[in-house]
ZADRENKE-861124 format. One record per atom (N, C-alpha, C, O, CB): residue number from 1; residue in one letter; atom name; x, y, z. Coordinates in nm, 4 decimals. Each point is the difference from the previous one (the first is absolute). Glycine has a CB too. Layout:
<titis>
TITI|resi|resn|name|east|north|up
TITI|NUM|a|CA|X|Y|Z
...
</titis>
This chain:
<titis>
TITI|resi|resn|name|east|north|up
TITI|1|x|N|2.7037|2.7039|5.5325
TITI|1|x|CA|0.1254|-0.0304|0.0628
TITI|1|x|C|0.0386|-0.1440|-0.0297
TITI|1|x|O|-0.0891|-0.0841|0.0121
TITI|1|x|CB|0.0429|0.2528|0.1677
TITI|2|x|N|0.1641|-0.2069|-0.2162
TITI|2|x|CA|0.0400|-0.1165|-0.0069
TITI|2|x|C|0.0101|-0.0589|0.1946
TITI|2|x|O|0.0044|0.0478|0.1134
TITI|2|x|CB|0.1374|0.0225|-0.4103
TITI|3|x|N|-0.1427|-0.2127|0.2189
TITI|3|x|CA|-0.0092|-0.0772|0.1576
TITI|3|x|C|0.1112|-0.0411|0.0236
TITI|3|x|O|0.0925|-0.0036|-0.0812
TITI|3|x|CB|-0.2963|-0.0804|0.0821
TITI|4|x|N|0.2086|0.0302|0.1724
TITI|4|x|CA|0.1147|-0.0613|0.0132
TITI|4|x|C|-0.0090|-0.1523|0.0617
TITI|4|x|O|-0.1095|-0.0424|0.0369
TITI|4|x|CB|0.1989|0.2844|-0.0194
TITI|5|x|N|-0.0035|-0.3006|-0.0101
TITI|5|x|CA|0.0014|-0.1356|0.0745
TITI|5|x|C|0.0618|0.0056|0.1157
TITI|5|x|O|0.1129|0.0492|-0.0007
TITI|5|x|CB|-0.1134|-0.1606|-0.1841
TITI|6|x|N|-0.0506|0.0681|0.3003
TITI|6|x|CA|0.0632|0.0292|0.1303
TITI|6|x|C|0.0979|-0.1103|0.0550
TITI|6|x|O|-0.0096|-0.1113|-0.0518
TITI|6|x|CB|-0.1983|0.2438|0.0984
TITI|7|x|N|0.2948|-0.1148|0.0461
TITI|7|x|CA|0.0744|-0.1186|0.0583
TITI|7|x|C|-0.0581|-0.1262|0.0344
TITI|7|x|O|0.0459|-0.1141|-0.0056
TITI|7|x|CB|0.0667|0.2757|0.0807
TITI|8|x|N|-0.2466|-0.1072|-0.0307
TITI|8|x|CA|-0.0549|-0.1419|0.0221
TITI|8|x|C|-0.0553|-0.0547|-0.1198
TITI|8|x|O|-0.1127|-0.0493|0.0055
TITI|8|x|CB|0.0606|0.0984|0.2197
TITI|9|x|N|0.1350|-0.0469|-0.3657
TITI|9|x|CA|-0.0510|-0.1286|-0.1086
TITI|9|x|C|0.0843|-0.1207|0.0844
TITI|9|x|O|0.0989|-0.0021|0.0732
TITI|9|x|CB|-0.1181|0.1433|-0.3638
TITI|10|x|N|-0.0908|-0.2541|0.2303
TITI|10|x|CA|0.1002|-0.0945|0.0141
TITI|10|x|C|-0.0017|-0.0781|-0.1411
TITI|10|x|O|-0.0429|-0.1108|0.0321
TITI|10|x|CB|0.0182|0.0951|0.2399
TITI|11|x|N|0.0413|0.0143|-0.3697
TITI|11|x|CA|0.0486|0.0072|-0.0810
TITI|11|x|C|-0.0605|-0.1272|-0.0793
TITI|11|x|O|0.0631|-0.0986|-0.0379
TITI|11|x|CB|0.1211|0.2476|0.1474
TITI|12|x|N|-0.3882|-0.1096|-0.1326
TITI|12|x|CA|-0.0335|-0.1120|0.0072
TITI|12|x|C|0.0071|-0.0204|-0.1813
TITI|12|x|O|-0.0672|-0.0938|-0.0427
TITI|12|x|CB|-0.0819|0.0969|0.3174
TITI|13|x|N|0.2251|0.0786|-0.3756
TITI|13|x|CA|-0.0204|0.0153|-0.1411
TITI|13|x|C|-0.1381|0.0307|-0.0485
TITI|13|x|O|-0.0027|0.0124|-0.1224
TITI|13|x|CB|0.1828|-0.1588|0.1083
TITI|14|x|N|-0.3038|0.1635|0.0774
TITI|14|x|CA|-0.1099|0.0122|-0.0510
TITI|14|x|C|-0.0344|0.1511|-0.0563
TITI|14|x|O|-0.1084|0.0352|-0.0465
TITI|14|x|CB|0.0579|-0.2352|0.1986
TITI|15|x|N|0.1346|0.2576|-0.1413
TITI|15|x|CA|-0.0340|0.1676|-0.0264
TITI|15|x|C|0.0605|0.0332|-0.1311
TITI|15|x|O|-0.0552|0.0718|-0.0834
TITI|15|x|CB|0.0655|0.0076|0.3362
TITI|16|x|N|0.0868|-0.1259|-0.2647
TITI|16|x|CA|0.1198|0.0029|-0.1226
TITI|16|x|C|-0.0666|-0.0410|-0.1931
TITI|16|x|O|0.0245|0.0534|-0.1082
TITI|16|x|CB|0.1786|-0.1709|0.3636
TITI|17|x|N|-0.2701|0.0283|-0.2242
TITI|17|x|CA|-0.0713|-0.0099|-0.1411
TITI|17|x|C|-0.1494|0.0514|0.0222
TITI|17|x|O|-0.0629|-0.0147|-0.1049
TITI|17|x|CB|0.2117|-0.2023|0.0205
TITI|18|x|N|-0.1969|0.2513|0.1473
TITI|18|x|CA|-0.1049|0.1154|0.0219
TITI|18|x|C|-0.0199|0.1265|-0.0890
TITI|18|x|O|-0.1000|0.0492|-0.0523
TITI|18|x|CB|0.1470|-0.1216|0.2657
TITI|19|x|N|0.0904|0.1084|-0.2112
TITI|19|x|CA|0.0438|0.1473|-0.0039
TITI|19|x|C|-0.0054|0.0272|-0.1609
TITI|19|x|O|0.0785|-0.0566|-0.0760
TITI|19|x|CB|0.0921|0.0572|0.3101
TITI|20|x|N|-0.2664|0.0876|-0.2774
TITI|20|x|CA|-0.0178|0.0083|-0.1718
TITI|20|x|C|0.1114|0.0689|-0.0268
TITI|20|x|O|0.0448|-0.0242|-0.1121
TITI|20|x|CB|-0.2943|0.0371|0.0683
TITI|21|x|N|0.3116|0.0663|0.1087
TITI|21|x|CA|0.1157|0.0624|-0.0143
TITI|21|x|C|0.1393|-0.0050|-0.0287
TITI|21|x|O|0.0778|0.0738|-0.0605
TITI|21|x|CB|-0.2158|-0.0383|0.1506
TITI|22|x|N|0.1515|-0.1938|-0.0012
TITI|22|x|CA|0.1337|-0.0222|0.0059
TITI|22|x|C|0.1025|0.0676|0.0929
TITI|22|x|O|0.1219|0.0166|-0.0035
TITI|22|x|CB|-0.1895|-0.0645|-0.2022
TITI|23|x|N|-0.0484|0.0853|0.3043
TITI|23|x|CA|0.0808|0.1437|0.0917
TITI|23|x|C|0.0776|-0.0966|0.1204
TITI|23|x|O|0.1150|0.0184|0.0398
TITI|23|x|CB|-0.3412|0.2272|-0.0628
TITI|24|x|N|0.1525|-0.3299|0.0598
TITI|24|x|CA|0.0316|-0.1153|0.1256
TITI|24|x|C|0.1399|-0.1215|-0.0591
TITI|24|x|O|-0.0073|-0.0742|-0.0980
TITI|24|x|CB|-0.3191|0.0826|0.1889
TITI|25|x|N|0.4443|0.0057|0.0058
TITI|25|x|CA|0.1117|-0.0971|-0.0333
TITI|25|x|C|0.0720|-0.0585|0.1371
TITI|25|x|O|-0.0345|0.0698|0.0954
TITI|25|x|CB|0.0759|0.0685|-0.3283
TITI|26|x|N|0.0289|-0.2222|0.2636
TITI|26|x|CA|0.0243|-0.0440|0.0925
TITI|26|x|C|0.1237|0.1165|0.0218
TITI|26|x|O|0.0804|0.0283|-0.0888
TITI|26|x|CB|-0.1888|-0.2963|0.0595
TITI|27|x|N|0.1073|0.3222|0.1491
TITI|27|x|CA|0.1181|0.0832|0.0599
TITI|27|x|C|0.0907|-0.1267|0.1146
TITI|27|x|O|-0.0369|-0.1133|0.0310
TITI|27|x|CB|-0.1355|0.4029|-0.0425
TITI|28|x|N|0.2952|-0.2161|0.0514
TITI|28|x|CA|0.0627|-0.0728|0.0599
TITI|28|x|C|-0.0349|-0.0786|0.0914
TITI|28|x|O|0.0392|-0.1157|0.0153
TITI|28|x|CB|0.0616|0.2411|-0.0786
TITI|29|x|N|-0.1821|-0.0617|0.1337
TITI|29|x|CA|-0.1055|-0.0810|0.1246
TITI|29|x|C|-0.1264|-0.0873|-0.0205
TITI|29|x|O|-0.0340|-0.1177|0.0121
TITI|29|x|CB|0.0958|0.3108|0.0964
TITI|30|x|N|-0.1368|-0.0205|-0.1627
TITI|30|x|CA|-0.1381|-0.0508|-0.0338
TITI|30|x|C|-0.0562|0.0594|-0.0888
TITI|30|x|O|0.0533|0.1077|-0.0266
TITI|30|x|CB|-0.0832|-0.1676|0.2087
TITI|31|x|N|-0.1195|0.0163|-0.2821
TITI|31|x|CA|-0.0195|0.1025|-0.1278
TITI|31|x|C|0.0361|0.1326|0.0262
TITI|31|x|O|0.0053|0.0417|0.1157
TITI|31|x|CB|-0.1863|-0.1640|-0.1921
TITI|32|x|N|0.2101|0.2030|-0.0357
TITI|32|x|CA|-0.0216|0.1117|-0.0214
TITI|32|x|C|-0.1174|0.0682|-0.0723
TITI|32|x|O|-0.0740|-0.0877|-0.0445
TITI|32|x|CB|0.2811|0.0405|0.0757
TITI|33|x|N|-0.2495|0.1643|-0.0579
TITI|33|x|CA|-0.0534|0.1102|-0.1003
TITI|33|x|C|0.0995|0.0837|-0.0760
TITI|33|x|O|0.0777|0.0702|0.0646
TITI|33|x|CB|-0.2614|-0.0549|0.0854
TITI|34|x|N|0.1880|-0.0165|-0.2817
TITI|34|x|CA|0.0501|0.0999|-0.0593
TITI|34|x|C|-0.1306|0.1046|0.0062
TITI|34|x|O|-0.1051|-0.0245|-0.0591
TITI|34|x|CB|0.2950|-0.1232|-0.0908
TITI|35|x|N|-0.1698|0.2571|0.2231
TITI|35|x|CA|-0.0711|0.1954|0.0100
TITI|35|x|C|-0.0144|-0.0120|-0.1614
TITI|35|x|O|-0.1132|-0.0224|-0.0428
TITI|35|x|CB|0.2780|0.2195|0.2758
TITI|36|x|N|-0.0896|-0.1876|-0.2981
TITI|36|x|CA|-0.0014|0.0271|-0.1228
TITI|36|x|C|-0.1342|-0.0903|-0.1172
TITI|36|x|O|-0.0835|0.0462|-0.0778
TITI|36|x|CB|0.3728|0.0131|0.1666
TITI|37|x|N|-0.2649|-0.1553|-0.0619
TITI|37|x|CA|-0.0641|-0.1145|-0.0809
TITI|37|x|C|-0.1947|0.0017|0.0715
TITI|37|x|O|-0.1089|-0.0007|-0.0575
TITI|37|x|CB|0.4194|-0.1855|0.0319
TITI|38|x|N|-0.2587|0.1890|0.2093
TITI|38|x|CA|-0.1243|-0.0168|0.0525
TITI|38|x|C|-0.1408|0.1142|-0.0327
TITI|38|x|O|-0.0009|0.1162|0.0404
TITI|38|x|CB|0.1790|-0.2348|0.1362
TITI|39|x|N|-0.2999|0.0491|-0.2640
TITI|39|x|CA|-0.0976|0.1229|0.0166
TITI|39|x|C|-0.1711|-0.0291|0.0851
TITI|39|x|O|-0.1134|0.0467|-0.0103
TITI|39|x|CB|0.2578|0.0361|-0.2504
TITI|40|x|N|-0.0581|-0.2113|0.3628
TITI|40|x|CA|-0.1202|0.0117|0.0453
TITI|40|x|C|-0.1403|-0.1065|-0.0815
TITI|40|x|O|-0.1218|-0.0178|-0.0010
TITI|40|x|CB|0.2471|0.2826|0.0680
TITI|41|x|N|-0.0041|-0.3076|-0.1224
TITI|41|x|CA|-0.1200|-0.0874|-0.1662
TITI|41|x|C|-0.1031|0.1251|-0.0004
TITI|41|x|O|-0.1167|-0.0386|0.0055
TITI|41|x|CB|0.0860|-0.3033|0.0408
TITI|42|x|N|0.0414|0.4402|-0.0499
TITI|42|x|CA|-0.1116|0.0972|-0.0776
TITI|42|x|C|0.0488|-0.0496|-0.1623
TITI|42|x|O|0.1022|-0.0522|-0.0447
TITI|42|x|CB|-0.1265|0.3113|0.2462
TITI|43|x|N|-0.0816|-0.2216|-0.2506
TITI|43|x|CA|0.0018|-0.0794|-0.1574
TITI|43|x|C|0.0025|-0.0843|-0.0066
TITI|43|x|O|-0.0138|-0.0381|-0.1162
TITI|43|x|CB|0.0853|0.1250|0.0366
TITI|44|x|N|-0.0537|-0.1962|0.1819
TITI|44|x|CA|-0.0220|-0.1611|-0.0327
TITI|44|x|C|-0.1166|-0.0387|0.0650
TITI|44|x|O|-0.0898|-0.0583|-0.0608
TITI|44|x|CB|0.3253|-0.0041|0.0466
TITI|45|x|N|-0.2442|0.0987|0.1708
TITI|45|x|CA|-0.1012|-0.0601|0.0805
TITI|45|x|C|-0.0413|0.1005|0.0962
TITI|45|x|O|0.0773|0.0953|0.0095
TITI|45|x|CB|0.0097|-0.3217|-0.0382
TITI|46|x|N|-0.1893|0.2280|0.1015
TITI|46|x|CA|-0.0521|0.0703|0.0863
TITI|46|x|C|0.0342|0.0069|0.1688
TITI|46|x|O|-0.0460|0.0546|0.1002
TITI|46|x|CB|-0.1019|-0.0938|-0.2952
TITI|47|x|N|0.2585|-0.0524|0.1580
TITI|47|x|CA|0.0541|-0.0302|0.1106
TITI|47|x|C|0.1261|-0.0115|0.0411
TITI|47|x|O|0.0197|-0.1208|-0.0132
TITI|47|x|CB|-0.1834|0.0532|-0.0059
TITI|48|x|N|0.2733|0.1198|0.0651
TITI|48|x|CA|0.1404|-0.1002|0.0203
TITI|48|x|C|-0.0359|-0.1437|0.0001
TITI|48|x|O|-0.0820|-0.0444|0.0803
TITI|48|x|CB|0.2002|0.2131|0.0695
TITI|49|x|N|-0.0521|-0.2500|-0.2474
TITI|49|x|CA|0.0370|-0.1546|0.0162
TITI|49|x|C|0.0715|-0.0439|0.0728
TITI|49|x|O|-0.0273|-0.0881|0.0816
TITI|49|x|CB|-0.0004|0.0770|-0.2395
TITI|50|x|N|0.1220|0.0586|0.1439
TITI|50|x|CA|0.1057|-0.0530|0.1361
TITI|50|x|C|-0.0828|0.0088|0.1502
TITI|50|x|O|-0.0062|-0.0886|0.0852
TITI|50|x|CB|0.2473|0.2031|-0.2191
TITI|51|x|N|-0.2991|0.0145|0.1374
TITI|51|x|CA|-0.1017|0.0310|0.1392
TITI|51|x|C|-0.0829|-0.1457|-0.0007
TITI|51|x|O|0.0320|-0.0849|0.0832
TITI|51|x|CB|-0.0802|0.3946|-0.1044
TITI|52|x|N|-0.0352|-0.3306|-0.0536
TITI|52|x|CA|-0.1024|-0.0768|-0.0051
TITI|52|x|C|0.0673|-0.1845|0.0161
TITI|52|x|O|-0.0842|-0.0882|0.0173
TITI|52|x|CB|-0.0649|0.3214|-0.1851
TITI|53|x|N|0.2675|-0.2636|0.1616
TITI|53|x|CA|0.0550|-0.1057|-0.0022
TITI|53|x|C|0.0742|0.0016|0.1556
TITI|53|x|O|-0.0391|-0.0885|0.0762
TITI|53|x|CB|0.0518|0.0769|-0.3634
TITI|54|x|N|0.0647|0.0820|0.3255
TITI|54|x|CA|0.0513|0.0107|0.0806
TITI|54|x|C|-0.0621|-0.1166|0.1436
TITI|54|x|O|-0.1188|-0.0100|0.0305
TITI|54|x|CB|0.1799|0.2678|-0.1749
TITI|55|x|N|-0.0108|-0.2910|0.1745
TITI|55|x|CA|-0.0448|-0.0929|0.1336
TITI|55|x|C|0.0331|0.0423|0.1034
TITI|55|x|O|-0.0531|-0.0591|0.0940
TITI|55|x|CB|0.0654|-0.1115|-0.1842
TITI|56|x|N|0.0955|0.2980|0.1334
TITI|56|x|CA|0.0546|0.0406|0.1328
TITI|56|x|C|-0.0436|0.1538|-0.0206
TITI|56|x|O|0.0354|0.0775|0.0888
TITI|56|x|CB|0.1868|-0.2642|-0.0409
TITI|57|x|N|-0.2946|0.2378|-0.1549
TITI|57|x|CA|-0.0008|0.1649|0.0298
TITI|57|x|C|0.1362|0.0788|-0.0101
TITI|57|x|O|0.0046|0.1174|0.0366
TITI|57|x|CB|-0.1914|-0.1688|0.1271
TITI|58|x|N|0.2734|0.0006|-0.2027
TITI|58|x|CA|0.1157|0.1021|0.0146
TITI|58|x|C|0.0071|0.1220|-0.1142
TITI|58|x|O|0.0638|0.1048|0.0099
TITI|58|x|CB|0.0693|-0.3123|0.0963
TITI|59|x|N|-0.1960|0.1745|-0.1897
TITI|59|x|CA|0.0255|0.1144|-0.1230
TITI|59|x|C|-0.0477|0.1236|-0.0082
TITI|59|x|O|-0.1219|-0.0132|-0.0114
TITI|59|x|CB|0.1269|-0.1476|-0.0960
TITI|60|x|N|0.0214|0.2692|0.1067
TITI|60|x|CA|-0.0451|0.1727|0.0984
TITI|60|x|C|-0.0108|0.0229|-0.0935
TITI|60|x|O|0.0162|-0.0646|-0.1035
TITI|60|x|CB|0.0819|0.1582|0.2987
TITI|61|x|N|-0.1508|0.0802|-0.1595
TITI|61|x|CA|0.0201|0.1475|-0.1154
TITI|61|x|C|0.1208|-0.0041|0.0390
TITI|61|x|O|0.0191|-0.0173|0.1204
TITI|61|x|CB|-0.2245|0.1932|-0.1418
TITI|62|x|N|0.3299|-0.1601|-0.0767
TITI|62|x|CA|0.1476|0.0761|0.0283
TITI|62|x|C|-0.0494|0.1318|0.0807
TITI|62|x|O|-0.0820|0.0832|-0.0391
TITI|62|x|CB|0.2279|-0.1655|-0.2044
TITI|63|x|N|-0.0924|0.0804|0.3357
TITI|63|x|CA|0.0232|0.1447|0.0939
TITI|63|x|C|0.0489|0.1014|-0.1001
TITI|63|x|O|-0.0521|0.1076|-0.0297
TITI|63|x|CB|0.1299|-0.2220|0.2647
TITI|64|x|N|0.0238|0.0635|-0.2775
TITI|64|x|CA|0.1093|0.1641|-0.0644
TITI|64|x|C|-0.0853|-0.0027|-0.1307
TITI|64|x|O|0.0088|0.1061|-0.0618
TITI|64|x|CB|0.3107|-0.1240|0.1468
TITI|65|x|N|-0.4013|-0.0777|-0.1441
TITI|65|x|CA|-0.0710|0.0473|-0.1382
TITI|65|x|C|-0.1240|0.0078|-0.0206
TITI|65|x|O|-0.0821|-0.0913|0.0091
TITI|65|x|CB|0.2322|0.0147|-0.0868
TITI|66|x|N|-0.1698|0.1968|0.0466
TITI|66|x|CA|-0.1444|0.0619|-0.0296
TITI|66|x|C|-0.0075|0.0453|-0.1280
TITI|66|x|O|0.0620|0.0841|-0.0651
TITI|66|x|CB|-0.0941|-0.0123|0.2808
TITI|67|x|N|-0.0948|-0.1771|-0.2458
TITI|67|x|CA|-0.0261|0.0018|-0.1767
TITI|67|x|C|-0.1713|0.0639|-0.0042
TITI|67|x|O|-0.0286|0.0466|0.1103
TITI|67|x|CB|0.2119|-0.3200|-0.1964
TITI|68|x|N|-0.2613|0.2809|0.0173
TITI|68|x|CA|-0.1448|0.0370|0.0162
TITI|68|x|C|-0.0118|-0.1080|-0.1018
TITI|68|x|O|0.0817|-0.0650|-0.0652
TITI|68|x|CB|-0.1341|0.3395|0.1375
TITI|69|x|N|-0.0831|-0.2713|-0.0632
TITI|69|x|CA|-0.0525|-0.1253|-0.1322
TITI|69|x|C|0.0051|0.0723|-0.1140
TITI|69|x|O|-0.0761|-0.0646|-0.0721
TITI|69|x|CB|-0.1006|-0.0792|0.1912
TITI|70|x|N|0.2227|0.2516|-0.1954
TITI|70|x|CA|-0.0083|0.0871|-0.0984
TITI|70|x|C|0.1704|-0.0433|-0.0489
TITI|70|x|O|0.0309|-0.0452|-0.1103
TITI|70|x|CB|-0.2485|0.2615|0.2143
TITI|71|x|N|0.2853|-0.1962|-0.0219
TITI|71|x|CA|0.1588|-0.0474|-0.0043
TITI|71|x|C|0.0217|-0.1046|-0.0237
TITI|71|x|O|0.0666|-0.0202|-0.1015
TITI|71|x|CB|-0.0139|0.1330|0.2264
TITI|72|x|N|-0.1041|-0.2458|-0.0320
TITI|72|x|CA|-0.0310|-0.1440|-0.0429
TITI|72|x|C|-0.0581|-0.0403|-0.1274
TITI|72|x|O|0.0282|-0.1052|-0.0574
TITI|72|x|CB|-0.0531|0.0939|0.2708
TITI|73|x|N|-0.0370|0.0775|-0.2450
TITI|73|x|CA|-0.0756|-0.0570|-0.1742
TITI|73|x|C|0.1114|0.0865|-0.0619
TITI|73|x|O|0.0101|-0.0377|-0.1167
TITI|73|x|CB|-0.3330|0.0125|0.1141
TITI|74|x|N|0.3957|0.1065|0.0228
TITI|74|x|CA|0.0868|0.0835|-0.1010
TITI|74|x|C|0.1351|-0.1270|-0.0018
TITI|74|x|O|0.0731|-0.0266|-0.0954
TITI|74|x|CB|-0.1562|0.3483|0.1707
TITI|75|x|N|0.0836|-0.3724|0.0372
TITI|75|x|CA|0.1439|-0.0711|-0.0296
TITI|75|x|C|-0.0513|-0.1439|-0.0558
TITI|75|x|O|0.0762|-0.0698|-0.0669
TITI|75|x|CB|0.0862|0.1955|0.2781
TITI|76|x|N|-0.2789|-0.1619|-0.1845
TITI|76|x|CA|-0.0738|-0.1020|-0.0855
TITI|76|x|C|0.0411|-0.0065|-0.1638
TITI|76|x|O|0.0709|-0.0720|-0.0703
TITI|76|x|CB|-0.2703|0.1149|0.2470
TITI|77|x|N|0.1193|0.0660|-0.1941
TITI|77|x|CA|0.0386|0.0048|-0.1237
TITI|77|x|C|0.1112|0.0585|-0.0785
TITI|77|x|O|-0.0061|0.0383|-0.1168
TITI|77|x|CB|-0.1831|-0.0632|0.1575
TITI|78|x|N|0.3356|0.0275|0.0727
TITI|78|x|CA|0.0752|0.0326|-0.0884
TITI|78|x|C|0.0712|-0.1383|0.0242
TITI|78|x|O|0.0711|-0.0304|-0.0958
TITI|78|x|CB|-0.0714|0.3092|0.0824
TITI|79|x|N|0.0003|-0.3788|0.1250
TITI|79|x|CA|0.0424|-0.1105|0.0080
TITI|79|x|C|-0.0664|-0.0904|-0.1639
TITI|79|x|O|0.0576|-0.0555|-0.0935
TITI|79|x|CB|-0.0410|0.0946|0.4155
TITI|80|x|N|-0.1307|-0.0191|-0.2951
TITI|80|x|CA|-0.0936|-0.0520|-0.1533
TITI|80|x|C|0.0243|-0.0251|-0.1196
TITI|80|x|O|-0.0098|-0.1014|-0.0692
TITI|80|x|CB|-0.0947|0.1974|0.1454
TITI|81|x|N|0.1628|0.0867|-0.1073
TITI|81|x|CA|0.0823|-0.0100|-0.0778
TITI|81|x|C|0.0904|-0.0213|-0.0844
TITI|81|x|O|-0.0108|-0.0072|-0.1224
TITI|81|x|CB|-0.0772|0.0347|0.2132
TITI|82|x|N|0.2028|-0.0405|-0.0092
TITI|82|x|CA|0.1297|-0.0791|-0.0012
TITI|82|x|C|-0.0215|-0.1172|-0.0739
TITI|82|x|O|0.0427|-0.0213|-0.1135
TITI|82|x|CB|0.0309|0.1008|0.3253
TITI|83|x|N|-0.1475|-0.1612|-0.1368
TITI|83|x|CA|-0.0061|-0.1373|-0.0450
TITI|83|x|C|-0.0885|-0.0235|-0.1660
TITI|83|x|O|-0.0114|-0.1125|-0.0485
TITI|83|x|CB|0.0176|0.0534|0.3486
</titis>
């Protein structure tokens, strides 16, 4: 599942160059996730980065998106790809 960022960012920029993806951008308020871009850094790291940086905990599983780790390495490597 891609993640999300909750209201309570406060908008400390530390998550944003983390992101191997490029999935994390400043939204009107506060970061966002692109669903699309986000895989969880499966294929990069063993971990969410953004998770692991975070200083307030705000960054979730998206509620409305459910990915499996089989789906996540599939969009890995089609993000991979591309580039």
């Amino acid at each position: 599942m891609a993640l999300l960022i909750t209201d309570e960012c406060i908008n400390c920029d530390v998550c944003e160059p983390e992101c191997p993806n490029d999935a994390i951008s400043q939204g009107e308020e506060i970061y966002e996730i692109d669903p699309d871009r986000c895989t969880e850094c499966v294929g990069h790291y063993s971990k969410p980065q953004c998770v692991e940086v975070c200083p307030i905990d705000c960054i979730i599983p998206h509620p409305d998106i459910r990915e499996t780790p089989e789906q996540l390495q599939q969009k890995y490597l089609r993000l991979t790809a591309a580039q």
